[in-house]
C-alpha positions as CSV (number, residue, x, y, z in Angstrom):
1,X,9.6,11.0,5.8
2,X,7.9,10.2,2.8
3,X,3.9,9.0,3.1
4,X,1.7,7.3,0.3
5,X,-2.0,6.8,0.8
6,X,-3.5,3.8,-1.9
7,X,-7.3,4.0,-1.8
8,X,-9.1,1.3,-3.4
9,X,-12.4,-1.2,-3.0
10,X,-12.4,-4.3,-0.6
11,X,-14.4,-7.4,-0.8
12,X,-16.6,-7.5,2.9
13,X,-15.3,-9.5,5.6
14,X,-11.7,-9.6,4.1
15,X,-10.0,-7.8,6.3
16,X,-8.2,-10.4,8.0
17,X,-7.2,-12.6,4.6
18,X,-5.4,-9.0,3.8
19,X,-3.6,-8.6,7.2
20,X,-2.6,-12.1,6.9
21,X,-1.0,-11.8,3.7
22,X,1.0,-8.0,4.5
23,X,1.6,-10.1,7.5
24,X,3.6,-12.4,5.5
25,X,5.0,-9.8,3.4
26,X,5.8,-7.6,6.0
27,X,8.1,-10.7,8.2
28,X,10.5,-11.1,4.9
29,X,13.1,-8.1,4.1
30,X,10.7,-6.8,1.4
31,X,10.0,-3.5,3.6
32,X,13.3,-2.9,4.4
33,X,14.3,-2.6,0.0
34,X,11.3,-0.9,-0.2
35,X,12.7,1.8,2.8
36,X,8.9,1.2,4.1
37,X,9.4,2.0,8.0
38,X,5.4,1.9,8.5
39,X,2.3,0.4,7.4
40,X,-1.3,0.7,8.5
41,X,-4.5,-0.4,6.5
42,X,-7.5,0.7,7.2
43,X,-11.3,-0.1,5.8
44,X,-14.5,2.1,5.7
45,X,-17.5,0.9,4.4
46,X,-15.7,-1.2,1.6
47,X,-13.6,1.0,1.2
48,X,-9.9,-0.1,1.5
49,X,-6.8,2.5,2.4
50,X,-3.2,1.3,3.0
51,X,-1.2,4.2,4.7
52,X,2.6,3.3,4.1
53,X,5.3,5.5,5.3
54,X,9.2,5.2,4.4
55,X,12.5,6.4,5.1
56,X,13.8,9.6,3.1
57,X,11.7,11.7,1.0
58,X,10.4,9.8,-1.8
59,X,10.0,5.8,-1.6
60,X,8.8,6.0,-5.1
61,X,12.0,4.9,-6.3
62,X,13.3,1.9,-4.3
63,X,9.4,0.9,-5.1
64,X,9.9,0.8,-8.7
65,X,12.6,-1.2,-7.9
66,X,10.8,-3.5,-5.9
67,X,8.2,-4.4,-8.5
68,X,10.0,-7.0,-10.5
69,X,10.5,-9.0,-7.3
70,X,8.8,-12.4,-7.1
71,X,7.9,-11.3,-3.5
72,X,6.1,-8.0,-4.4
73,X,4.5,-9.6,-7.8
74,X,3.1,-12.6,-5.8
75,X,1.4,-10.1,-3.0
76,X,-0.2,-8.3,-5.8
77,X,-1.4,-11.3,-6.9
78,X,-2.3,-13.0,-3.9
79,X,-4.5,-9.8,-2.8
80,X,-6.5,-9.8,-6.1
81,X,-9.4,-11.6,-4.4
82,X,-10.0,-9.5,-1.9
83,X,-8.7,-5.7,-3.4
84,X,-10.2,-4.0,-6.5
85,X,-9.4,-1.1,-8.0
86,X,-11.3,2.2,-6.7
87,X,-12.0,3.1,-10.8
88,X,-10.9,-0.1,-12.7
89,X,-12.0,2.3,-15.9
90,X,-8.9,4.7,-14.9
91,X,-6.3,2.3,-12.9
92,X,-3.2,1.4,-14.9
93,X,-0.7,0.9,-12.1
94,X,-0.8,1.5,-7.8
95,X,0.3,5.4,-8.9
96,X,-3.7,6.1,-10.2
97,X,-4.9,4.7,-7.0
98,X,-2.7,7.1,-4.8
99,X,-4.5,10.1,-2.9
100,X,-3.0,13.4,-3.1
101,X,-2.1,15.1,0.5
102,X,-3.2,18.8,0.3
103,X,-2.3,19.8,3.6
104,X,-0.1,18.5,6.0
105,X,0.6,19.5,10.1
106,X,3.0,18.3,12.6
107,X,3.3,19.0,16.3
108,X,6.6,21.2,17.1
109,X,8.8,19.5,19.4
């Protein structure tokens, strides 16, 4: 499995316009292109983190495909309000705002 880890800045007291819109998102077959099998967003102190997990190892590609798709541009869009970039001075696309695992454990079975 294949996890990503987006970090960014979220307006206070948004929490629930976001859920509401991956909501949305998340009811069409958006997540199943994308091979997206989980997703879990979190905040701390305006702080914004949204965990996603998909099938394989490496969504990246079925995202790049995803991008162009009226769906994935209008959630981008529609989330503008409430999610900034974490350092708009560096941020070019979702791949700057990605945190880097460094170290990784799993319970044997």
């Amino acid at each position: 499995m294949h996890s990503t880890l987006i970090v960014a800045r979220m307006e206070p007291g948004s929490a629930v316009d976001v859920a509401k819109l991956f909501g949305a998102f998340d009811e069409t077959e958006m997540p199943h292109r994308m091979g997206t099998l989980r997703r879990q967003l979190f905040s701390y102190r305006g702080l914004y983190f949204h965990l996603q997990d998909f099938a394989g190892e490496d969504g990246g590609e079925r995202i790049e495909q995803a991008k162009t798709d009226p769906r994935f541009v209008g959630i981008s869009e529609d989330l503008k309000p409430f999610i900034t970039a974490y350092d708009p001075a560096t941020w070019r696309s979702p791949a700057d705002a990605m945190a880097q695992r460094f170290y990784d454990w799993n319970a044997r079975p």
